[in-house]
N, C-alpha and C positions, 0 to 999 in steps of 0.2 A: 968157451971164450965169449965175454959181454958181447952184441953184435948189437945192442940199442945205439943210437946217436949221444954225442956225449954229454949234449946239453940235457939231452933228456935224464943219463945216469947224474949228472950234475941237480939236478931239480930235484929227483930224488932222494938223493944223499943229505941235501941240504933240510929236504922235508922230515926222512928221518931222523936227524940230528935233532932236528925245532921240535920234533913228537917227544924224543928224550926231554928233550928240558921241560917241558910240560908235563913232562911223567914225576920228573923229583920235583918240582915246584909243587904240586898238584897234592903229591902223598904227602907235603911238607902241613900244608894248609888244614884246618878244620875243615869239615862237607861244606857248612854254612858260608864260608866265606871263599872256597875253593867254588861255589855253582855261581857265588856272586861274580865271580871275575870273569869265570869263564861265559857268563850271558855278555858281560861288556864285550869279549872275544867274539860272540856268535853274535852280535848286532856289525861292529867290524866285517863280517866275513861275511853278513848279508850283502852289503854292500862292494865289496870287493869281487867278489866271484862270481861275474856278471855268469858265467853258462849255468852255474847250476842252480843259479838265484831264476832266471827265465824257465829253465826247464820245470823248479819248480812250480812257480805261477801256471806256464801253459796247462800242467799235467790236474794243477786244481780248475784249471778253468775248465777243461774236458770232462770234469766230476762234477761243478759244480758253478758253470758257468750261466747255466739256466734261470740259478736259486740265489744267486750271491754279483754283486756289485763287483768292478774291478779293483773297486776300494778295499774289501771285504774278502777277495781273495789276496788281496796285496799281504794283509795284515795276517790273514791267515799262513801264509809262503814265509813270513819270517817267525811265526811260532812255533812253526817245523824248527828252523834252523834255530830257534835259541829253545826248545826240546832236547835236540840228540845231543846238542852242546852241553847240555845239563847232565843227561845220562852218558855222557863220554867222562864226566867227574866222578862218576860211580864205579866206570868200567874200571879207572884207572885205580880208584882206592880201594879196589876190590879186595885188596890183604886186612887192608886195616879195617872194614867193612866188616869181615868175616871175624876179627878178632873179637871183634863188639854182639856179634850177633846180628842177624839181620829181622829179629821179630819187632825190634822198635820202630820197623822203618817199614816193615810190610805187615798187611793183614790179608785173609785172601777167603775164597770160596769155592766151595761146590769139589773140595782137597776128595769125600767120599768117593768120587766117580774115578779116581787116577788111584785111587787104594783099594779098590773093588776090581779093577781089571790086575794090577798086578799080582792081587791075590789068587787068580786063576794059574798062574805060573808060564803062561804065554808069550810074554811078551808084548808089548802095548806102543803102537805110534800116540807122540804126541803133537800135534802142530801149533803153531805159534808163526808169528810174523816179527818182520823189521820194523816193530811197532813198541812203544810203551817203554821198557827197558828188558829184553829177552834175555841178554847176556847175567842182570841179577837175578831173572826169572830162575836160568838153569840152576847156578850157587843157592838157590832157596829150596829149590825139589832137591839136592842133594844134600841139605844142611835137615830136609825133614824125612830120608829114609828111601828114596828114589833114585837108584842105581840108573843113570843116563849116561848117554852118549847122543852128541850133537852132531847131526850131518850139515858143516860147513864150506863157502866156498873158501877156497885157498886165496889170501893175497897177492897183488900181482908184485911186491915186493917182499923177499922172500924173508926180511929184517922186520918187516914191520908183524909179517905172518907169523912169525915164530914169539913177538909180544902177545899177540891178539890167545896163540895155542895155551902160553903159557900161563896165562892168564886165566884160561877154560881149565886148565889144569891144577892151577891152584886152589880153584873153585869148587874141584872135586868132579868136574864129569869131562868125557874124554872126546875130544873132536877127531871125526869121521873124515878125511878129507871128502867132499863132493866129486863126483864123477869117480873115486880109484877107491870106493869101500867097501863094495857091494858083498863083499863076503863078507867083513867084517859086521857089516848090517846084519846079515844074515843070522851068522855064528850068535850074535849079541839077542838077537829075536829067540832065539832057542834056547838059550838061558835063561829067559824072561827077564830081559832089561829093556826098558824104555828106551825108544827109538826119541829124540827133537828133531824134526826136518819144519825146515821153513820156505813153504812153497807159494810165497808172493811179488816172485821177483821171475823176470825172464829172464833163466840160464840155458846156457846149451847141454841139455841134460833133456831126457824123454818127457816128451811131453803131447797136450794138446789143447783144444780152443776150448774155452766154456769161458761164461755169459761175466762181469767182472765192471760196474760200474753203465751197463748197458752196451757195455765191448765184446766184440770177441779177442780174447786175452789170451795168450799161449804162456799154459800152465803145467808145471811139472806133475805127473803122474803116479809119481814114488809112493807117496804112503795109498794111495786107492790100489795100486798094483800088488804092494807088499801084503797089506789087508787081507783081498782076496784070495793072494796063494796060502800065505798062512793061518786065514781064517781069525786074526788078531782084530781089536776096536783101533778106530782114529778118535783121539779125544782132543778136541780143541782147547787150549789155555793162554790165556794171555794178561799180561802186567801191563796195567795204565798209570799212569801217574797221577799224583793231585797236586792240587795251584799250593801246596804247605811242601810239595818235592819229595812226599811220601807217597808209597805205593800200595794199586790194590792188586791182587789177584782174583782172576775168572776162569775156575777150570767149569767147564761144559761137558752134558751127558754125551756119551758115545755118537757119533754120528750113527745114524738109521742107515748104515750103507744096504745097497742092495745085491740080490745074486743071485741072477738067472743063467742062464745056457748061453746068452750072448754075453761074454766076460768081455771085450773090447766096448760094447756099448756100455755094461756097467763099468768100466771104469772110467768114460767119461762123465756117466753120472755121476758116480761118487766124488769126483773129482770137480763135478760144479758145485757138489754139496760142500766143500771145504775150500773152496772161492768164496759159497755165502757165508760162510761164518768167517772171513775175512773181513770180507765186504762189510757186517751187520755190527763189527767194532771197531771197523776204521769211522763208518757211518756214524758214529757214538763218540768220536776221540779223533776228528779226522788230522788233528795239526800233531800229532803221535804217529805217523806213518810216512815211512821214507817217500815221499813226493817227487825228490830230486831226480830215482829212477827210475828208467825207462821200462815202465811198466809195458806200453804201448808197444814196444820195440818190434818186435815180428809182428809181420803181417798177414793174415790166414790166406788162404788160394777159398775166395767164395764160395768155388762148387764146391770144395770140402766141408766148407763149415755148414753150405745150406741142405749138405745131404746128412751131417752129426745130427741138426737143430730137425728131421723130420721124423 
C-alpha cells in the first residue's frame, strides 16, 4: 500500500506524465533540432529550480572557488545544466540512434587496453562517472563487441526506473540493480564480461574516504574490492562531449592497482587511485559532471580519516 503523502504521489505522477511527453516529442524531432529546444528547456529550469541551481553553484564553489570568480562559476553551474539536458536528447533517441549507428557521432581511444584485458577471459571492471554521456558510452562498447553489464542505482520511482532499464536494454547491456547484484556481479566476472560501476557519487553501499577535490569523500569500494578477490584490471573510460554535440571516447591503461598482505589498506589505495582518474577528467571537462550532487554528503569521523591518511 502507497504510504507516501499524496501530494507528493500527485507531483510525481504528474512529472511522470510530463517525461512521457517529452519522450514522443523528443523521438519525434531530428537530434539537431530536438538538443535545440531542449537547451531553451534547460536554461528555463536553471532558473526555476532554485535547490539544485545553488547546490550546484555551492559544490563548484568548494572545487573551484579559490580559481574562478562567482561570475565564472555562475556561468559555469548553468553549462552543467544545459549539458545533461543535451545528453537527456540522446538518452531518449537512443532507438533511433542505434538504427543509424552511432560511429558518426562518436570517435574514441585507447579501445586496445578494454580488448587486451577481455581477451584474457577474466573478466574486467570498467569505471566511468555521471559525467560526459555514460548512458551512449555503454550502447557503443556493446554496438563494438563488449559484453556489459551496468551496476546501477535503482529509481526512486519505480515508472520512471523501468524507462531508464529499458532503455539500457535496448541498448544491448544489462542493468545490475545497485545494492541487490552482487551474485549477479559475480556470476558475470567469471564469465568474463565487463563489469560498468560508476563510483562518483555518495551511495549507501560500502565504502570509504579518499582524497577527491582536496576532500575527504566517501567513496564506494566495489571495483577496488572486486579487483582484488578476483585478481581482474579496473580500466577507466570515459565520453566527453564537443561544443559540434559529438563525442569523444577515453579509455585508459589499467590502473597500477596494488597488493600486499594489508588488503583493507589496499583497497583504500586503489580506491583513491580511481577517485584520481575521476578527478583528472572532471578537472578537464568540469561543466560535464553532475555538480547538482551531493558529493560532499557524508561526513568522515576525523580520527578515522587521520589514522587511513597515516
Amino acid at each position: 500500500m502507497e504510504t507516501r503523502p499524496l501530494h507528493k504521489r500527485i507531483r510525481d505522477t504528474l512529472f511522470y506524465y510530463t517525461v512521457l511527453s517529452f519522450i514522443k516529442i523528443l523521438r519525434l524531432l531530428p537530434r539537431k533540432p530536438a538538443i535545440f529546444m531542449m537547451r531553451l528547456v534547460g536554461r528555463l529550469l536553471f532558473q526555476i529550480l532554485g535547490r539544485e541551481r545553488r547546490r550546484t553553484v555551492r559544490h563548484l564553489t568548494v572545487a573551484y572557488g579559490e580559481e574562478k570568480s562567482e561570475k565564472e562559476i555562475q556561468a559555469m553551474a548553468k553549462q552543467v545544466f544545459l549539458h545533461f539536458i543535451t545528453t537527456i536528447v540522446d538518452l531518449i533517441q537512443m532507438p533511433k540512434l542505434l538504427n543509424k549507428g552511432l560511429d558518426h557521432l562518436i570517435t574514441s581511444e585507447g579501445m586496445e587496453h578494454i580488448n587486451k584485458a577481455m581477451a584474457s577471459g577474466r573478466g574486467t571492471i570498467m569505471i566511468t562517472g555521471h559525467f560526459g554521456n555514460w548512458e551512449l558510452l555503454g550502447a557503443w562498447l556493446v554496438r563494438h563487441g563488449i559484453p556489459l553489464k551496468v551496476v546501477g542505482t535503482t529509481l526512486y520511482d519505480p515508472r520512471l526506473d523501468k524507462i531508464v532499464v529499458e532503455t539500457r536494454n535496448c541498448a544491448g547491456y544489462t542493468n545490475i540493480p545497485r545494492g541487490k547484484g552482487t551474485r549477479e556481479i559475480i556470476r558475470s566476472l567469471k564469465e568474463g564480461a565487463a563489469i560498468g560501476m560508476l563510483i562518483d557519487q555518495d551511495t549507501r553501499v560500502q565504502g570509504d574516504f579518499v582524497n577527491f577535490y582536496g576532500k575527504p569523500t566517501y567513496t564506494p569500494t566495489g571495483p577496488a574490492v572486486l579487483a582484488r578477490k578476483f585478481n581482474i584490471p579496473i580500466i577507466p573510460i570515459f565520453m566527453w562531449m564537443r561544443d559540434d554535440f559529438t563525442y569523444h571516447i577515453e579509455c585508459g591503461k589499467p590502473l597500477a592497482l596494488v597488493k600486499t598482505d594489508n588488503g583493507e589498506n589496499d583497497i583504500v589505495t586503489n580506491t583513491q587511485k580511481c577517485s584520481d582518474t575521476y578527478e583528472q577528467i572532471i578537472r578537464r571537462f568540469p561543466t560535464q559532471w553532475a555538480w547538482m550532487h551531493q558529493r560532499w554528503k557524508t561526513k568522515p569521523d576525523l580520527g578515522q580519516v587521520e589514522q587511513k591518511t597515516q
